[in-house]
C-alpha positions in Angstrom: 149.9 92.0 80.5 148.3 95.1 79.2 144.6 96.5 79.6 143.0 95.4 76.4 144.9 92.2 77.0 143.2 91.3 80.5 139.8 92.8 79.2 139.7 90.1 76.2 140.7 87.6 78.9 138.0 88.4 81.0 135.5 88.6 78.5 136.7 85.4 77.3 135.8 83.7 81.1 132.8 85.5 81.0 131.2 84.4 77.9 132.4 80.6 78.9 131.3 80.8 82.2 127.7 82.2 81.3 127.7 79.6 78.7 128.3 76.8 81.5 126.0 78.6 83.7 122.9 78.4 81.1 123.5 74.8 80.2 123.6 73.8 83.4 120.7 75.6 85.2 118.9 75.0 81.9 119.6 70.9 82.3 117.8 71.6 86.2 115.4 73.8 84.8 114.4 70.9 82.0 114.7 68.5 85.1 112.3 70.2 87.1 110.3 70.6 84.0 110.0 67.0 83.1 110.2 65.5 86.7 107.2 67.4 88.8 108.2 70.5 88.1 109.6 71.4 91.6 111.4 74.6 91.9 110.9 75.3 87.9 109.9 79.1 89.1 113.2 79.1 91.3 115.8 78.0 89.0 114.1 80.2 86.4 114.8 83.3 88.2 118.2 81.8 89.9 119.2 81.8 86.0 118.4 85.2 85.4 119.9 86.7 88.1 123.3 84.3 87.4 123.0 86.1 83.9 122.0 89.6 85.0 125.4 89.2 87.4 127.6 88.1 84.4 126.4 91.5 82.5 126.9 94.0 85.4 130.9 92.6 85.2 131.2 92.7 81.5 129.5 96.1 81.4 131.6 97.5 84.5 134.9 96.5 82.7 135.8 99.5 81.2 135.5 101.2 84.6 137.8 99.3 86.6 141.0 99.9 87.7 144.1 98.2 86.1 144.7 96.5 89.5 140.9 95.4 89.8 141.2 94.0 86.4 144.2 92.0 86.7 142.3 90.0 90.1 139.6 89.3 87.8 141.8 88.0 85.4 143.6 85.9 87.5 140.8 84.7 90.2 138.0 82.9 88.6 136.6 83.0 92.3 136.6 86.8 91.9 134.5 86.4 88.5 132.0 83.8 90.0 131.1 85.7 93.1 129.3 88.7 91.4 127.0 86.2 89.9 126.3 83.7 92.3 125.3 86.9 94.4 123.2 87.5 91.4 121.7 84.5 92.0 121.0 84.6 95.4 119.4 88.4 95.3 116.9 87.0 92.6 115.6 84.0 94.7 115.1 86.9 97.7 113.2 88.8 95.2 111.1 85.9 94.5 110.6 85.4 98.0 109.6 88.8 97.9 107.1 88.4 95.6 105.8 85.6 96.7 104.9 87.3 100.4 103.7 90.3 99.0 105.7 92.8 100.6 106.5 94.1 97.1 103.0 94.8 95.1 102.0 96.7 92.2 101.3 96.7 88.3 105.5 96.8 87.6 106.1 93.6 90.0 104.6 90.0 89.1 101.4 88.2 90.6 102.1 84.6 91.1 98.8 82.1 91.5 100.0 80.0 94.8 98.2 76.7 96.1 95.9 77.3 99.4 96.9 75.2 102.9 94.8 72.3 103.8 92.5 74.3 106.5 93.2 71.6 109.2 96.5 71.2 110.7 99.6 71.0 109.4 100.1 69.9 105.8 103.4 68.6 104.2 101.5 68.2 100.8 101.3 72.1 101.4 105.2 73.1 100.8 105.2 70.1 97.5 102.1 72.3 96.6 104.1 75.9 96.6 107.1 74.2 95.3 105.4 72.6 92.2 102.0 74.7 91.5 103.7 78.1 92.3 103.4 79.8 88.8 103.2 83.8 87.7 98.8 84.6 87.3 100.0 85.7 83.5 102.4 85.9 80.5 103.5 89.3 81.0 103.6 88.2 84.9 106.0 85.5 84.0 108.2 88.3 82.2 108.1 90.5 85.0 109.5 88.0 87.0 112.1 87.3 84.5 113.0 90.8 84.1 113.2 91.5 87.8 115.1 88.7 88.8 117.5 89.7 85.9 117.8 93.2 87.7 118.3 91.3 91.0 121.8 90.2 89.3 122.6 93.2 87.6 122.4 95.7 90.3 123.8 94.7 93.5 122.3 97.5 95.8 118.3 96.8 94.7 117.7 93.6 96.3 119.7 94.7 99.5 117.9 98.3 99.7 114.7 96.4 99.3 115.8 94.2 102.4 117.4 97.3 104.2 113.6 99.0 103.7 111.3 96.3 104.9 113.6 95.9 107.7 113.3 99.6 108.6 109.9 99.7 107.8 109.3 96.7 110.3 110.8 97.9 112.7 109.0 101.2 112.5 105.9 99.3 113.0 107.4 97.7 115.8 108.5 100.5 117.7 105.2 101.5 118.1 103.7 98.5 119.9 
């Protein structure tokens, strides 16, 4: 096969396979929705990130080797894994919202249930998996956005990691 012949293969798999991958996050996402709403915010961003991985391949394309091209062609396992590792990065990023170790007007706010002052609470973690939601509209898009970024560019979620681990450690050393 020839270059413009694996490219229109792969973009082929690529538009199917984000297809699959928005109906069937979207079917969890409407589940979620309609039962409790657990994990809406987390499949939301999961979705994203799924889709933000699927555009980094098709826009890389171009820029791959012959050899690089073919595997894709031939592996879907090769074409899954740069999303799915979209995926994953955005749901860190969400966790790294959620903490705060990430702050500031370009990152989201998210309104988050308060722990039952005595003892241990399992109604708690129900609580931050169904009445976790961003404080605003344009906080809801920022999340979007950045958990589409989480999929598109695979060094920003691990240089964010690579920091805070640095950074905590620095703090450590100190003690």
């Amino acid at each position: 096969m020839n270059r413009i012949e694996n490219i229109h293969i792969l973009t082929k798999r690529l538009i199917m396979m984000t297809a699959v991958a928005v109906l069937l996050i979207g079917v969890m996402f409407g589940m979620t929705f309609y039962y409790n709403q657990r994990f809406m915010m987390t499949w939301a961003g999961f979705l994203c990130g799924i889709i933000g991985g699927f555009v980094s391949i098709q826009q890389r394309m171009p820029k791959v080797s012959d050899e690089e091209l073919s595997l894709l062609t031939t592996s879907w396992f090769q074409i899954l894994l740069v999303p799915i590792f979209g995926g994953i990065f955005s749901l860190v990023l969400y966790s790294i919202f959620l903490s705060g170790i990430m702050t500031g007007a370009l990152f989201p706010v998210f309104i988050m249930p308060k722990p039952a002052v005595t003892g241990p609470d399992t109604a708690f973690i129900v609580d931050i998996f169904t009445r976790t939601f961003p404080a605003t509209g344009q906080d809801f898009a920022k999340f979007i956005f950045w958990s589409f970024v989480a999929g598109f560019s695979e060094r920003f979620v691990p240089q964010i990691v690579t920091k805070a681990v640095s950074g905590a450690s620095g703090d450590n050393a100190g003690e």
